[in-house]
BAMI-369829 format. One record per residue (C-alpha): residue number from 0; residue in one letter; chain; z, y, x. Coordinates in steps of 0.5 Angstrom, whole numbers, plus 500, padded with zeros to 3 digits. Last residue first. Example, Ala and Ser with C-alpha at 12.3 -4.5 7.8 and 13.67 -1.06 7.14 Angstrom:
<site voke="1" drentor="s" gunu="A" up="514" north="498" east="527"/>
<site voke="0" drentor="a" gunu="A" up="516" north="491" east="525"/>
***
This chain:
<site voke="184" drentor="x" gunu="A" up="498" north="441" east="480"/>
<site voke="183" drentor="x" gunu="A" up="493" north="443" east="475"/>
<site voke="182" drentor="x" gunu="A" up="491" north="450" east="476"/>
<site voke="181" drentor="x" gunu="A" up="490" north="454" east="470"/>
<site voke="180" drentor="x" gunu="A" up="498" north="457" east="473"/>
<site voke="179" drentor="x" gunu="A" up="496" north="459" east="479"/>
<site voke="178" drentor="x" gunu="A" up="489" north="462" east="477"/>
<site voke="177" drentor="x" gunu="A" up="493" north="467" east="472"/>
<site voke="176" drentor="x" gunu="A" up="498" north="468" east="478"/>
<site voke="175" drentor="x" gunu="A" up="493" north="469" east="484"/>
<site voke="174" drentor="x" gunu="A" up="486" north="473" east="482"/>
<site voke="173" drentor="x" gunu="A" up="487" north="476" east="475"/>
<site voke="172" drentor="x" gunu="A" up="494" north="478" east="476"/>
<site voke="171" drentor="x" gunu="A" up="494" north="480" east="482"/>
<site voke="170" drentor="x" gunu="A" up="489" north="483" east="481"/>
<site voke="169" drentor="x" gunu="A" up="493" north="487" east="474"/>
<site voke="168" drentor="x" gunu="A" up="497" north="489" east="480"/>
<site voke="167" drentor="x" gunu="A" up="492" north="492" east="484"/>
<site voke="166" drentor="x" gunu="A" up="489" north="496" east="479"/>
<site voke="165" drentor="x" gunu="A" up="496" north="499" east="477"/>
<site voke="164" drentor="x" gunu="A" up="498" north="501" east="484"/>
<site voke="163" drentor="x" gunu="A" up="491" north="505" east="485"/>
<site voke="162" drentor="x" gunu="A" up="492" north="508" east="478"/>
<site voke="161" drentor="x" gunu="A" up="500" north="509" east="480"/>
<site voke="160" drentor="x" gunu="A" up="497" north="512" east="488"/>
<site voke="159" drentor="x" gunu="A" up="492" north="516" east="484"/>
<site voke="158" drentor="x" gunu="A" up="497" north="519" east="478"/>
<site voke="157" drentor="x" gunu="A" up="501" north="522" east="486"/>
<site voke="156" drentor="x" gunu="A" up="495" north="525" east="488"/>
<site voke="155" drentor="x" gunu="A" up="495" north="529" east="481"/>
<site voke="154" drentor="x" gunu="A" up="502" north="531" east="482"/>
<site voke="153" drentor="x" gunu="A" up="500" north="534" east="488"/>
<site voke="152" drentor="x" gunu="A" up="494" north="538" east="485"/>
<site voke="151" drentor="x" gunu="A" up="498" north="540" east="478"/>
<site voke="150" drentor="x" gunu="A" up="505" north="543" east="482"/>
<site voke="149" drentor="x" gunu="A" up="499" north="546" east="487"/>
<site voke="148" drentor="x" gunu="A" up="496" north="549" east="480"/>
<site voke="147" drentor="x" gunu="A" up="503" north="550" east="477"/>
<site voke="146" drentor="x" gunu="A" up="506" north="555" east="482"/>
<site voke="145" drentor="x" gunu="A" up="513" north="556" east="483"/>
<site voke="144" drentor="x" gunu="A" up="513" north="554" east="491"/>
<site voke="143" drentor="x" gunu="A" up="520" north="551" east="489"/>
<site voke="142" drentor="x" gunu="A" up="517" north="544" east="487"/>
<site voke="141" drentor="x" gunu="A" up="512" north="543" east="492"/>
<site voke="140" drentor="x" gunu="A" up="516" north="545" east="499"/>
<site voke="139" drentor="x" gunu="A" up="520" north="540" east="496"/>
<site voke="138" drentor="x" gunu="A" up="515" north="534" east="495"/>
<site voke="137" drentor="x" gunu="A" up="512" north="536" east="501"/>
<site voke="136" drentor="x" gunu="A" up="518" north="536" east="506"/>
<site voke="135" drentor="x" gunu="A" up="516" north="530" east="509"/>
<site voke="134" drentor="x" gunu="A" up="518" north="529" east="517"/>
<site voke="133" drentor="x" gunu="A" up="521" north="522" east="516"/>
<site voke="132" drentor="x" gunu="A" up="517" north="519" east="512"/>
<site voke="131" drentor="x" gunu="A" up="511" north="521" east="514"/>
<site voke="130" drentor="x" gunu="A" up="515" north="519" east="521"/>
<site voke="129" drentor="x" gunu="A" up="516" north="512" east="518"/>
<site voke="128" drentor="x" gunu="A" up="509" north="512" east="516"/>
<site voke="127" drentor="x" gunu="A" up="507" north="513" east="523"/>
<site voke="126" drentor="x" gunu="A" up="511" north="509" east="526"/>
<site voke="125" drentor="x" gunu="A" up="509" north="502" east="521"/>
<site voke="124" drentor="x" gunu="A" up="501" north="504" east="523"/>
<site voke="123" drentor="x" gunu="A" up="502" north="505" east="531"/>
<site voke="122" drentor="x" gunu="A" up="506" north="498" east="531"/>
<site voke="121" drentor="x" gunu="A" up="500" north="494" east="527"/>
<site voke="120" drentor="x" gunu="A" up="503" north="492" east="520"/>
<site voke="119" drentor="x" gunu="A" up="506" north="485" east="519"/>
<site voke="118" drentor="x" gunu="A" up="514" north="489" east="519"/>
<site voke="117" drentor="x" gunu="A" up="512" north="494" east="512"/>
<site voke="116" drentor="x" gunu="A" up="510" north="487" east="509"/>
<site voke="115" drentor="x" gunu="A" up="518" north="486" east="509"/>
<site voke="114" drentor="x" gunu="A" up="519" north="492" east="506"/>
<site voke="113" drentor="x" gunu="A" up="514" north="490" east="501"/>
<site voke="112" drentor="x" gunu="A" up="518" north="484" east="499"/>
<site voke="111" drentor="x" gunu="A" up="524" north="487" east="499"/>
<site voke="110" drentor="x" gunu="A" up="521" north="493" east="495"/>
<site voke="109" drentor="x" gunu="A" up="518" north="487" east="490"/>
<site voke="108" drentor="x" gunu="A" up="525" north="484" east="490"/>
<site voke="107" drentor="x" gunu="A" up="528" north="489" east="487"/>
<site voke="106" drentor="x" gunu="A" up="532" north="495" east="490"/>
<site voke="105" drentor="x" gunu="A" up="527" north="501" east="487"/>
<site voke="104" drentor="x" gunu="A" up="521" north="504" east="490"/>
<site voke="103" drentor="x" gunu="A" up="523" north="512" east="492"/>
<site voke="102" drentor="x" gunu="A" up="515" north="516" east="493"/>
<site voke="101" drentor="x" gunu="A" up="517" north="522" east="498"/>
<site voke="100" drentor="x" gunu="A" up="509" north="524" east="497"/>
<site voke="99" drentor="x" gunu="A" up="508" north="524" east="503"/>
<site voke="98" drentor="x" gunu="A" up="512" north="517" east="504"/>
<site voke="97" drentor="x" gunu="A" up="509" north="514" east="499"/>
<site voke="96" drentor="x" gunu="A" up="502" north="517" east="500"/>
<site voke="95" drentor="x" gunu="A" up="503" north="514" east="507"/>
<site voke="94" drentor="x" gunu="A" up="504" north="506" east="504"/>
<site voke="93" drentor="x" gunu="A" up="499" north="506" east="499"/>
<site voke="92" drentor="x" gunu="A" up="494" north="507" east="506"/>
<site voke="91" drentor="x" gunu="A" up="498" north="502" east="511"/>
<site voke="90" drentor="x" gunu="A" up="495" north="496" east="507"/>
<site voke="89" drentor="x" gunu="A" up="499" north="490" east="508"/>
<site voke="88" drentor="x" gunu="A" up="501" north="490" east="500"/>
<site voke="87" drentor="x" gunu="A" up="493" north="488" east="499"/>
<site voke="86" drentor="x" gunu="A" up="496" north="481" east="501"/>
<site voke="85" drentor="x" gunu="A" up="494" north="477" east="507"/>
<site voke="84" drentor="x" gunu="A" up="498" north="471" east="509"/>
<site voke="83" drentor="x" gunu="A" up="507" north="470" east="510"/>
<site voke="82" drentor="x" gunu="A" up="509" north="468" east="517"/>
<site voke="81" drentor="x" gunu="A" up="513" north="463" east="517"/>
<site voke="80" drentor="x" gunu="A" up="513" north="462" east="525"/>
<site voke="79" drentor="x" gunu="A" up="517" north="457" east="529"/>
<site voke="78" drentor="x" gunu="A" up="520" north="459" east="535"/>
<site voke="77" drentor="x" gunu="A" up="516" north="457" east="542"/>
<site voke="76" drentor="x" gunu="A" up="518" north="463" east="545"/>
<site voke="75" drentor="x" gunu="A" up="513" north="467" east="540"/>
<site voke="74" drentor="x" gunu="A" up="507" north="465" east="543"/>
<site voke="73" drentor="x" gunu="A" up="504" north="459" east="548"/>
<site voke="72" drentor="x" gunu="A" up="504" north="454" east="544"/>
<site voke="71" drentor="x" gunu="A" up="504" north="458" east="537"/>
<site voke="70" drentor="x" gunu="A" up="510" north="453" east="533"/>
<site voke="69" drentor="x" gunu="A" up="509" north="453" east="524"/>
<site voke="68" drentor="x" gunu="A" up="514" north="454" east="520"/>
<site voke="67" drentor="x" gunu="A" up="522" north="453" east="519"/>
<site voke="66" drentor="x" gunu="A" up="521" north="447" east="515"/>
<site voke="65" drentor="x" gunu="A" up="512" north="446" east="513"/>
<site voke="64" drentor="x" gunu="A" up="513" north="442" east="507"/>
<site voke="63" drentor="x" gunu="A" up="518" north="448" east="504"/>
<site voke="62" drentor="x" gunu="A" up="513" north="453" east="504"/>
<site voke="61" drentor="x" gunu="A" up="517" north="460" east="503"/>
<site voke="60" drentor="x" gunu="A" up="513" north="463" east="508"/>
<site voke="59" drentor="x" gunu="A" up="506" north="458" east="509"/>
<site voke="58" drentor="x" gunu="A" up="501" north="464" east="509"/>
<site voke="57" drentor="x" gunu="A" up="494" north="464" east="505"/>
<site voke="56" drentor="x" gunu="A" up="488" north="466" east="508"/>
<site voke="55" drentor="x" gunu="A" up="484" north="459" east="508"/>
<site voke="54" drentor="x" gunu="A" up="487" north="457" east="502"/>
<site voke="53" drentor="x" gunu="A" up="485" north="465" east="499"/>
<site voke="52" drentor="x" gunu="A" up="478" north="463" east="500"/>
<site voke="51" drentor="x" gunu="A" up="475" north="457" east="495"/>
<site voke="50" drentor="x" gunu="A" up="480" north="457" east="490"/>
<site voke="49" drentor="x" gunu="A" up="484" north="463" east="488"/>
<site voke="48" drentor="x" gunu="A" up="477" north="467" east="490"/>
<site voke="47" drentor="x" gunu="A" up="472" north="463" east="487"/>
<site voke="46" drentor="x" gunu="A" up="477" north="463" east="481"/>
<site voke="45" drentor="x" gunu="A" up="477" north="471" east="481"/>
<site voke="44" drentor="x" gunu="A" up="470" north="473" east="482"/>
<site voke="43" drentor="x" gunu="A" up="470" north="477" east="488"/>
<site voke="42" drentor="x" gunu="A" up="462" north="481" east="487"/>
<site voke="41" drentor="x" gunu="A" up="463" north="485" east="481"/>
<site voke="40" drentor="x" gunu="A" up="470" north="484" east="480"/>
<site voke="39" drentor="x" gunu="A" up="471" north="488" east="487"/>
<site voke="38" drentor="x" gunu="A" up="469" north="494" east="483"/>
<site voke="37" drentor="x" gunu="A" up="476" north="497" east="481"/>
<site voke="36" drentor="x" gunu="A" up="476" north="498" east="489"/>
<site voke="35" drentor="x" gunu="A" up="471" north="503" east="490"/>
<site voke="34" drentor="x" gunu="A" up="472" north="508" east="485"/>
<site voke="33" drentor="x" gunu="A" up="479" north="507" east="487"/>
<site voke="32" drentor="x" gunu="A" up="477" north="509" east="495"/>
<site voke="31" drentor="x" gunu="A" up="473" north="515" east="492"/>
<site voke="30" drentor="x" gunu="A" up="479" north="517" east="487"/>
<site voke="29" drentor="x" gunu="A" up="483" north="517" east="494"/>
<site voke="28" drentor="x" gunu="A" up="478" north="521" east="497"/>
<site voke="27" drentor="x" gunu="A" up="478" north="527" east="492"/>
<site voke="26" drentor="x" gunu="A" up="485" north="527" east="490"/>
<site voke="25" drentor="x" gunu="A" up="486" north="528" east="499"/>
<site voke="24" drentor="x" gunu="A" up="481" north="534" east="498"/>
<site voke="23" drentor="x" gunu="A" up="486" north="537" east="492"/>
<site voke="22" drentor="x" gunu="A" up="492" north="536" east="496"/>
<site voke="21" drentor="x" gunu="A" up="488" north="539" east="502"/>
<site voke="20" drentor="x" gunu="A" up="487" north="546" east="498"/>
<site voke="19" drentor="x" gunu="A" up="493" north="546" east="495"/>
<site voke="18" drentor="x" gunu="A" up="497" north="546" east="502"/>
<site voke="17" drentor="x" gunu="A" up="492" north="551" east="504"/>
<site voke="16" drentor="x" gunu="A" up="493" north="555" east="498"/>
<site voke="15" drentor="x" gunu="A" up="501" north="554" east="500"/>
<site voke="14" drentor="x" gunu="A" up="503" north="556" east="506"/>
<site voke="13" drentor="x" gunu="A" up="510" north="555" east="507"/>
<site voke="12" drentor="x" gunu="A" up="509" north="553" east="515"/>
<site voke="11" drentor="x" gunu="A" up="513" north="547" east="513"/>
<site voke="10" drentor="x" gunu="A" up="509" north="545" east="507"/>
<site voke="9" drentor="x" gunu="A" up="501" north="547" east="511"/>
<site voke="8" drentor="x" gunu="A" up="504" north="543" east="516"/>
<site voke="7" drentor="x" gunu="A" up="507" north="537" east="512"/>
<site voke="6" drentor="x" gunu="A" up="500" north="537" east="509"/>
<site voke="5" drentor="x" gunu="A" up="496" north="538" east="516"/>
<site voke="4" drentor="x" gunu="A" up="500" north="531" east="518"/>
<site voke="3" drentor="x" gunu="A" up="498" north="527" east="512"/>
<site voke="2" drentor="x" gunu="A" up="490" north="531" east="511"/>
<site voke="1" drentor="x" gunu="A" up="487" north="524" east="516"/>
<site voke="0" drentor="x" gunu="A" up="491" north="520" east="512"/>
***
């Protein structure tokens, strides 16, 4: 995240040895990133995690037996709340790169759920990847530099962001629909 803001510099001043530069040092922190994350199965076992820690982190958005939510005395006007719990979709860093690397999702349900996740982030985090988003002309800058190694460095970024993606989706998976539907009722 900290390259974000000297990427679209780099891009906009149209310099692109820099720009390649930091593209390549952004590869390598998202691969340490991924190396840690594929290691979670190492110490978070799906079962213990559907069973004995997800209930305690689980929101109550779209539960019926809770009506409109739960009330906060003393917050929110005393509206009821439905707030949705943890999800690794609260991240703000997949986010970023999408909107460096001015990364489009589909309308479907997953990008209305991720949009409306997009409103749980703290305030300065939402701004800042509204502004990524904004002030990106990475992608751009890219494809009319005419040269194929910052071609390769940036798509090499966006390959990171769609093995990140996978892996979380295959935990998904793993940790929350399989053990949803082994569960008895």
């Amino acid at each position: 995240l900290d390259n974000a803001a000297k990427l679209l510099a780099a891009a906009d001043a149209g310099d692109a040895a820099p720009c390649e530069a930091l593209l390549i040092e952004n590869h390598e922190a998202e691969g340490w990133i991924y190396g840690i994350f594929k290691r979670m199965p190492e110490r978070c076992d799906p079962y213990v995690y559907f069973h004995r820690v997800r209930p305690w982190i689980h929101g109550w958005a779209n539960n019926p037996a809770l009506g409109g939510g739960l009330v906060y005395e003393g917050l929110f006007d005393g509206q009821p709340q439905a707030l949705r719990g943890q999800t690794g979709s609260q991240s703000s860093i997949v986010p970023s790169m999408d909107a460096l690397f001015v990364v489009k999702h589909s309308d479907d349900p997953l990008k209305a759920f991720l949009d409306e996740l997009h409103f749980y982030r703290p305030v300065p985090h939402r701004r800042f990847i509204e502004d990524l988003g904004a002030k990106s002309n990475l992608r751009g800058f890219v494809s009319a530099s005419g040269s194929q190694s910052l071609k390769d460095a940036f798509n090499a970024n966006l390959e990171q962001v769609v093995r990140f993606r996978t892996r979380h989706l295959e935990y998904a998976a793993s940790y929350i629909n399989r053990q949803a539907s082994t569960s008895p009722a």
